[in-house]
C-alpha positions as CSV (number, residue, x, y, z in Angstrom):
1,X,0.0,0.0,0.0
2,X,1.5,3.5,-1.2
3,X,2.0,6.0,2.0
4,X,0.5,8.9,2.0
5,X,3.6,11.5,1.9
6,X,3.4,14.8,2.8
7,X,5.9,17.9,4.3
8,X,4.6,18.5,7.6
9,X,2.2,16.1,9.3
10,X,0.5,18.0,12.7
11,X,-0.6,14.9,14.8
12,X,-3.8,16.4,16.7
13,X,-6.6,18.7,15.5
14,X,-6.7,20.8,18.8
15,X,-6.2,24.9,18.7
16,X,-2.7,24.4,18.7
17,X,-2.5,21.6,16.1
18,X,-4.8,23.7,13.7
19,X,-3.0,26.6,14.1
20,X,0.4,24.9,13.6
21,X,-1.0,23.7,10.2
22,X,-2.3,26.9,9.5
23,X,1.1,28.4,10.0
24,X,2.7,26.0,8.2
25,X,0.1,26.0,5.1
26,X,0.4,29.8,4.7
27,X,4.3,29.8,4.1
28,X,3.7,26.8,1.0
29,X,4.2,23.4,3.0
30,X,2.2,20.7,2.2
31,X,0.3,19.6,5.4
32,X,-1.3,16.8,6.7
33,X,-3.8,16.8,10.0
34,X,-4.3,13.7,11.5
35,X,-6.8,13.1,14.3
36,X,-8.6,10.7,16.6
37,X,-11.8,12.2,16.9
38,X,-14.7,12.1,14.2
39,X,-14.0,15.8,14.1
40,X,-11.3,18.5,14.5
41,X,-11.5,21.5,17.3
42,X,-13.8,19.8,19.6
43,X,-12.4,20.8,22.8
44,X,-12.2,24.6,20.9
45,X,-16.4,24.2,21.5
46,X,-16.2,23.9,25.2
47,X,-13.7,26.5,25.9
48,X,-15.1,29.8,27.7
49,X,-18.2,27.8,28.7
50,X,-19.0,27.7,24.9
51,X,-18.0,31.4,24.8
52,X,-14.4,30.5,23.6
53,X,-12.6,33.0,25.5
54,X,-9.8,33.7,22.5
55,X,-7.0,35.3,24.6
56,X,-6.4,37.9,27.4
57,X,-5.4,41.4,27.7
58,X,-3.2,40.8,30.4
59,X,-0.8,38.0,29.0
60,X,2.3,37.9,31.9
61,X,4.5,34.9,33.0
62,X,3.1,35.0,36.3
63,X,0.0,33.4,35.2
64,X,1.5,30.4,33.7
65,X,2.8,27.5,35.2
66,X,5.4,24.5,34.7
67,X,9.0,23.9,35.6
68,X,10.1,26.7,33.8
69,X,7.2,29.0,33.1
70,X,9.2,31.8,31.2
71,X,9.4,29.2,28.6
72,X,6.3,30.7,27.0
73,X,8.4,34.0,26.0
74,X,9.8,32.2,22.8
75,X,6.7,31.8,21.5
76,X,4.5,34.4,22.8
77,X,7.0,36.9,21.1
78,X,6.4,35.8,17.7
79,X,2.9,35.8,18.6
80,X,1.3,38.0,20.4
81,X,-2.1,38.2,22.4
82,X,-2.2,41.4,19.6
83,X,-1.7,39.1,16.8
84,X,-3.7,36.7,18.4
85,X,-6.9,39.1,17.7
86,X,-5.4,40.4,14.3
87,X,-5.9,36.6,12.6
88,X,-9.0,36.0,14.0
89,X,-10.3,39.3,12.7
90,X,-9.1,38.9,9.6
91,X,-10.7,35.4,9.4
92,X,-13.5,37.0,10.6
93,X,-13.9,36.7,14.2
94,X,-14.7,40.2,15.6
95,X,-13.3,40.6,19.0
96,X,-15.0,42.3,21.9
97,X,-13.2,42.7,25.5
98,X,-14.9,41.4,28.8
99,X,-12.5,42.0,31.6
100,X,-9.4,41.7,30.3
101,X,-11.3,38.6,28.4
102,X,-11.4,38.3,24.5
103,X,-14.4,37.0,23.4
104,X,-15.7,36.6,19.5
105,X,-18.8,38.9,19.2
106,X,-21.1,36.3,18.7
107,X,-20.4,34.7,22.2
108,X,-20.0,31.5,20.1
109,X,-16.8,29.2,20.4
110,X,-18.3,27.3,17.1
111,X,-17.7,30.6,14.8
112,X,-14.1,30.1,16.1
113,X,-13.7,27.1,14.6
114,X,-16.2,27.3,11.6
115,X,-13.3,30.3,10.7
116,X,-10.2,28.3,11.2
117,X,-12.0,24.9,9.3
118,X,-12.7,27.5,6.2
119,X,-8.8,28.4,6.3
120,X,-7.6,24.7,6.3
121,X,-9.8,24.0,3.6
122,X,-9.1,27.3,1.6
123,X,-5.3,26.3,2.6
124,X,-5.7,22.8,0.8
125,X,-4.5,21.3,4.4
126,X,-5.2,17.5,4.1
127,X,-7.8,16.1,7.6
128,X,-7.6,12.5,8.6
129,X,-9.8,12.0,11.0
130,X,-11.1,9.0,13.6
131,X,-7.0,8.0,13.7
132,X,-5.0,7.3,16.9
133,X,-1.5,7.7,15.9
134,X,0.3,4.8,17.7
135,X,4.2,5.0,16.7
136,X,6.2,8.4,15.2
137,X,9.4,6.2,13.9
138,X,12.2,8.3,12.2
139,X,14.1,7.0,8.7
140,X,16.1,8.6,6.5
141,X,14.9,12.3,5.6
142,X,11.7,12.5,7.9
143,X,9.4,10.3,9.8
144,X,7.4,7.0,9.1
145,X,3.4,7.7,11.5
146,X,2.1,4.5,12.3
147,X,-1.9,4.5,12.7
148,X,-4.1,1.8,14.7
149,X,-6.2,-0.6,13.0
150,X,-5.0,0.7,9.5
151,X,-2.1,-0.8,7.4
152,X,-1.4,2.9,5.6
153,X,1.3,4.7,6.8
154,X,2.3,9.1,6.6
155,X,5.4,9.3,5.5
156,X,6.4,13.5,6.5
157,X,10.0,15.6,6.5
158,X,8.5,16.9,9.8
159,X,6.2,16.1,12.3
160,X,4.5,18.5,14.4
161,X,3.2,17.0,18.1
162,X,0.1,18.4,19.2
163,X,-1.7,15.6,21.1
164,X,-2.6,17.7,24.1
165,X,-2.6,16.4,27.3
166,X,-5.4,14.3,29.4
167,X,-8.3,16.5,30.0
168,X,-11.2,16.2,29.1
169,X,-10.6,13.2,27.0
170,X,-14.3,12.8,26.3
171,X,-13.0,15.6,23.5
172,X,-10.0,14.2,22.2
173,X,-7.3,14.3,24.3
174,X,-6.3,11.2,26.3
175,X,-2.5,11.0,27.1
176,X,-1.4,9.1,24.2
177,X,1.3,11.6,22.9
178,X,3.4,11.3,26.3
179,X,3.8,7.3,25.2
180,X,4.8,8.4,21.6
181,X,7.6,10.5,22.3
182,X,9.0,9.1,25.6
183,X,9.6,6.2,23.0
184,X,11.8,8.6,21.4
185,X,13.9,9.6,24.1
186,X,11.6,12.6,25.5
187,X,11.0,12.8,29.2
188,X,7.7,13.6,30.8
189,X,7.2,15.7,33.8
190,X,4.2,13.8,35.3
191,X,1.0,15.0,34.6
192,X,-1.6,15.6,37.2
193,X,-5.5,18.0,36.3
194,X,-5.5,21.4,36.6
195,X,-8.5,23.8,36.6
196,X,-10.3,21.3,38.0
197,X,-13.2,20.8,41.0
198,X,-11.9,19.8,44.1
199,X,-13.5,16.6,46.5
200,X,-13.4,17.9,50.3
201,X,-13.7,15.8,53.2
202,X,-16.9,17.1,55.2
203,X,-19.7,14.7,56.2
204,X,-22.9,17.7,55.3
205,X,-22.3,18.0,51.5
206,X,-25.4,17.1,50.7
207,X,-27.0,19.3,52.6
208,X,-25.7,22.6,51.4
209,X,-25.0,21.2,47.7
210,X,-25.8,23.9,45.2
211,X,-25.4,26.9,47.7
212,X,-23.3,29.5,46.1
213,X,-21.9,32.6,47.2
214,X,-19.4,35.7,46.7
215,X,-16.6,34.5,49.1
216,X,-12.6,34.4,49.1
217,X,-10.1,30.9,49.3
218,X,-7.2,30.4,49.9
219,X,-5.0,27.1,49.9
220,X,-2.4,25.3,52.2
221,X,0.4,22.5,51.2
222,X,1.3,21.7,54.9
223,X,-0.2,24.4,56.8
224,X,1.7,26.8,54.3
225,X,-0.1,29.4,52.1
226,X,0.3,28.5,48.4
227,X,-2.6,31.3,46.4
228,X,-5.7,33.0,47.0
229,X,-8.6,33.6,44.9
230,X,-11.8,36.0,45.2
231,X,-15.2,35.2,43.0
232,X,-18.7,33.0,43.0
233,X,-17.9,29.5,44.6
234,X,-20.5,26.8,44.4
235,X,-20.8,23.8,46.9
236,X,-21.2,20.6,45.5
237,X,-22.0,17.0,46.7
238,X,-18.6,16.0,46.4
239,X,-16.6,19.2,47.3
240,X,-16.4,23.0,45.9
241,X,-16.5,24.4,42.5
242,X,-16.8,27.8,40.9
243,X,-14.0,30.4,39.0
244,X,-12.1,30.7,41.9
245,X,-12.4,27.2,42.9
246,X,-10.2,26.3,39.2
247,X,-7.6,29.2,39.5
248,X,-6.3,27.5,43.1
249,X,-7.0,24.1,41.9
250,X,-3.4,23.9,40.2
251,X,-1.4,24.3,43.5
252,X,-3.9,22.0,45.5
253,X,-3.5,19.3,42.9
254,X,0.1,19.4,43.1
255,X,1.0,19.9,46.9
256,X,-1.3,16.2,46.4
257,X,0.6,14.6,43.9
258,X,3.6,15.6,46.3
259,X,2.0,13.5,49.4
260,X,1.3,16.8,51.5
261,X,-1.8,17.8,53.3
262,X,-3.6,19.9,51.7
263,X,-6.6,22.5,53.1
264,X,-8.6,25.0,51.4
265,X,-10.1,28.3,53.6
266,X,-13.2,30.0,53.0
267,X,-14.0,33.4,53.9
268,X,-17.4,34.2,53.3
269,X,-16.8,37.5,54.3
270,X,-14.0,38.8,52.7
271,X,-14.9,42.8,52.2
272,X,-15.5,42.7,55.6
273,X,-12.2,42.8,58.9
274,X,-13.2,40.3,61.7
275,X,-13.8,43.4,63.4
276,X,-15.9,44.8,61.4
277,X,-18.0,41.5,60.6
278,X,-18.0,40.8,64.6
279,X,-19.9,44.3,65.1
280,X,-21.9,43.8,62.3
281,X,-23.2,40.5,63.9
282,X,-23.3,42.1,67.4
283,X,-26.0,44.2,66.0
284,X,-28.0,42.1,64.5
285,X,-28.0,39.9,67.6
286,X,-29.0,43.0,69.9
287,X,-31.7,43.7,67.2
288,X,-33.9,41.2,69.2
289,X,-31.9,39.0,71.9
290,X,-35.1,36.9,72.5
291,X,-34.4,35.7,68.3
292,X,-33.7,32.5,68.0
293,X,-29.8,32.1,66.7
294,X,-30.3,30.6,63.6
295,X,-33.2,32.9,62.6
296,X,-31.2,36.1,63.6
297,X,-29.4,34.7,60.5
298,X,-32.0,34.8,57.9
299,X,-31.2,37.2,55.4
300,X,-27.4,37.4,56.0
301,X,-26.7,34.0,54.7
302,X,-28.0,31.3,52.4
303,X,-30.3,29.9,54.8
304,X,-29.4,25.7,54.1
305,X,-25.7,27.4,55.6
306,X,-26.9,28.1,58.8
307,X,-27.4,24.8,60.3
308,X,-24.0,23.9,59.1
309,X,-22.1,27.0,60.1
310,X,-23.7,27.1,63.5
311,X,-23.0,23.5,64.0
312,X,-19.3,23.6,62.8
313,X,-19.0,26.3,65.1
314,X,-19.7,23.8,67.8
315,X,-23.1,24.6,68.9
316,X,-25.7,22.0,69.9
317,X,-28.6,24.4,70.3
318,X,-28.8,25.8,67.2
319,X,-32.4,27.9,68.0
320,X,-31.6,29.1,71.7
321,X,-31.9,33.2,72.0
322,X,-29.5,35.1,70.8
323,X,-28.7,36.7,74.3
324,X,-28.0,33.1,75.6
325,X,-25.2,32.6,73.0
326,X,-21.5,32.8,74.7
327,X,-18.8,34.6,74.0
328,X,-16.8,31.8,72.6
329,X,-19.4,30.3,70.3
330,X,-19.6,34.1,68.7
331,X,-15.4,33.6,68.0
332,X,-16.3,30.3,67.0
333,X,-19.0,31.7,64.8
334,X,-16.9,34.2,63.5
335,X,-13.8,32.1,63.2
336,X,-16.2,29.9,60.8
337,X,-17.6,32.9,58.7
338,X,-14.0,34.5,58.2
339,X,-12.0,30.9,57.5
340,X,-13.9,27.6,57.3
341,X,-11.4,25.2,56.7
342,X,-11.6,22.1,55.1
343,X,-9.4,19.0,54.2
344,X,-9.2,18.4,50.4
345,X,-9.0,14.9,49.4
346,X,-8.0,15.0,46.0
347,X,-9.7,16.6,42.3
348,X,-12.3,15.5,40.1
349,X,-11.1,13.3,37.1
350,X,-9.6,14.1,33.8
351,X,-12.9,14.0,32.2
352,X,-14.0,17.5,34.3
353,X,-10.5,19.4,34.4
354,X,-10.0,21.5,31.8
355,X,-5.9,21.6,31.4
356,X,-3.3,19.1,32.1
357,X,-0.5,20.4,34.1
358,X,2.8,18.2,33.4
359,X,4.1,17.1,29.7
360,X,7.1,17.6,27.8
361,X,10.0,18.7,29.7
362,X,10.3,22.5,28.4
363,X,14.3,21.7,28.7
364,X,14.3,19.8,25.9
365,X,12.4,21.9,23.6
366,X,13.8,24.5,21.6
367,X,11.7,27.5,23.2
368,X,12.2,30.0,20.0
369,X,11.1,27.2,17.1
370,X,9.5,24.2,19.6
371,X,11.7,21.9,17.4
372,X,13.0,18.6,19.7
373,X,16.5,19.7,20.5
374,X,16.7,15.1,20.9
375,X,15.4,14.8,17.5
376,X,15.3,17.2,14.5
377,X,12.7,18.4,12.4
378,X,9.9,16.8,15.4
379,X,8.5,19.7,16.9
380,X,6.1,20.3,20.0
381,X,3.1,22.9,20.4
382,X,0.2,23.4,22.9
383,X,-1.0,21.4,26.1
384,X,1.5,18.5,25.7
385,X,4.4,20.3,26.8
386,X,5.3,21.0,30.5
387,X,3.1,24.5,30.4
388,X,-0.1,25.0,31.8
389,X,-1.8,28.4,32.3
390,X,-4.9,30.1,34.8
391,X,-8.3,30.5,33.3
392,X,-9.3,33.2,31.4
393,X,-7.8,32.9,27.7
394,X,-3.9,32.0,29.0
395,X,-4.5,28.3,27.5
396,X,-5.6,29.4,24.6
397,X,-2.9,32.3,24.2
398,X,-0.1,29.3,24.7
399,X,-1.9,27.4,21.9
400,X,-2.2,29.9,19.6
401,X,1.5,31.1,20.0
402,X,3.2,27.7,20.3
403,X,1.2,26.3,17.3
404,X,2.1,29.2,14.9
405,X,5.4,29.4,15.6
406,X,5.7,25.5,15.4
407,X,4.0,25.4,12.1
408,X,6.7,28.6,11.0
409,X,9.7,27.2,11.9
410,X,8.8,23.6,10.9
411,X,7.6,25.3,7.3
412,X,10.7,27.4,6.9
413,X,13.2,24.3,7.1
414,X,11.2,22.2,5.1
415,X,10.9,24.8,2.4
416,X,15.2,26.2,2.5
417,X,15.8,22.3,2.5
418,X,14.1,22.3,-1.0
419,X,15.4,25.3,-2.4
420,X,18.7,23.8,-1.4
C-alpha cells in the first residue's frame, strides 16, 4: 500500500495543532492533519463555557505555570495576544473585550472554529480524521506515523506534536502523545489536572450542595499558604466548584501529587475585617436577643448554611436566644464565617478538568522554534508540553503562540531544504 507522503504532518486537530497547520500551510508546505476524533476543534467548542474566550489582555509569565514557566516568551514573542486578535479578525472573528477577556462577538466558540476549518480548507490542508496515531518512527529524511487498525502509513519531512494532554478526554485528548515520544527519548514531567473541581472531606455535602456565594479561598500545602482567589464559589456534593475554585485548583492538585496535606479556607466575608464583621453581627444579635440564633441569620446567609455553620462552630442548640449565646461560640461563629477550613481529598477526574498540568519537559524543547533539541525536524506545540496556564484565555494564548510558531519554523526548514 503507497504512503500517503506529505511535508509537515500535525498529529492532533486541537487549537494548537490547527494553528500549527495553519502556519505552516500559509508559508507553502504541504500539510497533513491527523486526528482521533470524528471531528477536529472539539475541545475549541467547550472552551469559555462555549463562549471560547480567545485570549487575554493581560498575557504575563506570572499566570502560567510549569517547571520553567518563562518558557512561554519564545513563543509568545512571535505571537502575540495582539496578533492573536489580528488573525482572527481577519478570518472573521470580531473581538470584543470582557474583563481583560477576549471573546468573538457572537459569544459562540463554534464561529471560532467554523473560521479556522474554512482556512484549512481554503489552505488545501489535508484532515484524517477518527485516527490514533500509535508509533512516530524516524528514517532517512523524515518520519514513518504509524496509525491503529490501518495498514497505511504518513510518510512527512516533519512532524509536528500536538496531542494535548489528558483533559477532558471525552474531546479528544487522552495521554497518548506522552507514550509516543517518551519512545523517542523525551522525558515527561508527570501529569496531574488542573483547573479542575476539588472533593473535600466534610460529612454535610449534601446538605448545602448547590449553595453559592461571593466568598474568598485560599489554599495550604502543609499548613503553608500556596494562592488565594476571590469570586462566586459553588458547593457541591462532592466538594467545591466555581472560578475561583479552578484558578487554586493547580497548586492543590500538586501539593497532592507531592504527598502533603492539603486544606482550602473559606471566607465568606471577605470585604468585611473580623472586626468589622464581629460588630456587624453584634447588632444584629442586639436587634432582638429573644431571636432564635439561627433565625437572627436569615437574610445574612444562604439559609441551608446556617445549620452547618452554627454547627461547625460547635453549637448543639442551634435555636436558643441570641442573648443566651457565649462569647466563645460568637469567636467560634466568627472564626467559621472568616475561614472555614476544610481538608481536600484530592480533584475530580480528567474528564471534568480543563488543562493538564505536566508534559514535555520545556528543557528539551527548543523555546524559540518548539523543534525537539533530541530529534530534528519533530516539533512540540500546545498542552502536551510541561506548560499549563490560569483561566481566562492564558491556555488558549499558549496554543495559539506555540502552534504558529511551530507550524513557522517547521515550514521554513522544510521549504530552504528544497530550495537547497
Amino acid at each position: 500500500m503507497k504512503p500517503i507522503k506529505t511535508q509537515i504532518c500535525v498529529i492532533g486537530g486541537g487549537a494548537s495543532g490547527m494553528m500549527a497547520a495553519i502556519s505552516a500551510a500559509r508559508l507553502g508546505a504541504t500539510v497533513t492533519l491527523l486526528e482521533r476524533m470524528d471531528r477536529v476543534g472539539k475541545k475549541i467548542l467547550a472552551t469559555g463555557n462555549g463562549r471560547c474566550n480567545l485570549t487575554n489582555q493581560n498575557i504575563v509569565v506570572e499566570r502560567y505555570h510549569g517547571q520553567n514557566p518563562k518558557f512561554i516568551y519564545g513563543a509568545l514573542g512571535q505571537f502575540t495576544p495582539q496578533q492573536t486578535v489580528q488573525f482572527f479578525e481577519m478570518l472573521g472573528i470580531a473581538c470584543k473585550v470582557e474583563e481583560e477577556k477576549i471573546y468573538p462577538f457572537s459569544d459562540q466558540a463554534s464561529s471560532v472554529l467554523d473560521v479556522l476549518r474554512y482556512e484549512m480548507k481554503k489552505l488545501k490542508i489535508q484532515e484524517i480524521c477518527n485516527v490514533e496515531v500509535t508509533h512516530i518512527i524516524p528514517i532517512n529524511k523524515g518520519f514513518s506515523i504509524q496509525m491503529e487498525g490501518r495498514k497505511e502509513i504518513v510518510q512527512a519531512e516533519k512532524v509536528i506534536v500536538a496531542t494535548g494532554g489528558k483533559a477532558s478526554s471525552q474531546l479528544g485528548s487522552n495521554g497518548s502523545g506522552y507514550q509516543i515520544v517518551e519512545t523517542l527519548g523525551h522525558s515527561i514531567v508527570k501529569p496531574f489536572p488542573a483547573l479542575v473541581q476539588l472533593c473535600l472531606e466534610a460529612h454535610f455535602l449534601k446538605r448545602i450542595k448547590g449553595v453559592k456565594f461571593k466568598g474568598e479561598i485560599s489554599v495550604h500545602g502543609n499548613q503553608k499558604f500556596l494562592r488565594k482567589e476571590k469570586g462566586e464559589i459553588l458547593f457541591t456534593d462532592y466538594g467545591i466548584s466555581g472560578p475561583p475554585i479552578l484558578q487554586i485548583s493547580r497548586m492543590a492538585s500538586q501539593a497532592l501529587q507531592q504527598g502533603q496535606e492539603v486544606n482550602i479556607q473559606l471566607d465568606l466575608f471577605p470585604d468585611y475585617s473580623s472586626e468589622q464583621l464581629e460588630i456587624l453581627l453584634h447588632t444584629r444579635w442586639g436587634y432582638d436577643p429573644d431571636k432564635s440564633l439561627d433565625f437572627s441569620f436569615v437574610g445574612f446567609i444562604n439559609k441551608r448554611l446556617i445549620p452547618v455553620i452554627l454547627l461547625e462552630a460547635g453549637i448543639k442548640n442551634i435555636q436558643k436566644p441570641c442573648k443566651e449565646v457565649q462569647e466563645h461560640e460568637k469567636r467560634q461563629i466568627l472564626k467559621i464565617l472568616k475561614s472555614w477550613t476544610f481538608s481536600v481529598k484530592g480533584t475530580q477526574s480528567w474528564r471534568q478538568a480543563q488543562v493538564t498540568a505536566g508534559g514535555i519537559d520545556t528543557k528539551e524543547v527548543d523555546p524559540k522554534t518548539m523543534e525537539s533539541k533530541k530529534i530534528s525536524d519533530l516539533y512540540f506545540t500546545g498542552e502536551v508540553i510541561d506548560i499549563d496556564g490560569d483561566c481566562g484565555g492564558f491556555n488558549l494564548q499558549w496554543a495559539w503562540s506555540s502552534g504558529y510558531v511551530a507550524g513557522k519554523w517547521a515550514a521554513t526548514s522544510c521549504l530552504s531544504k528544497r530550495k537547497k
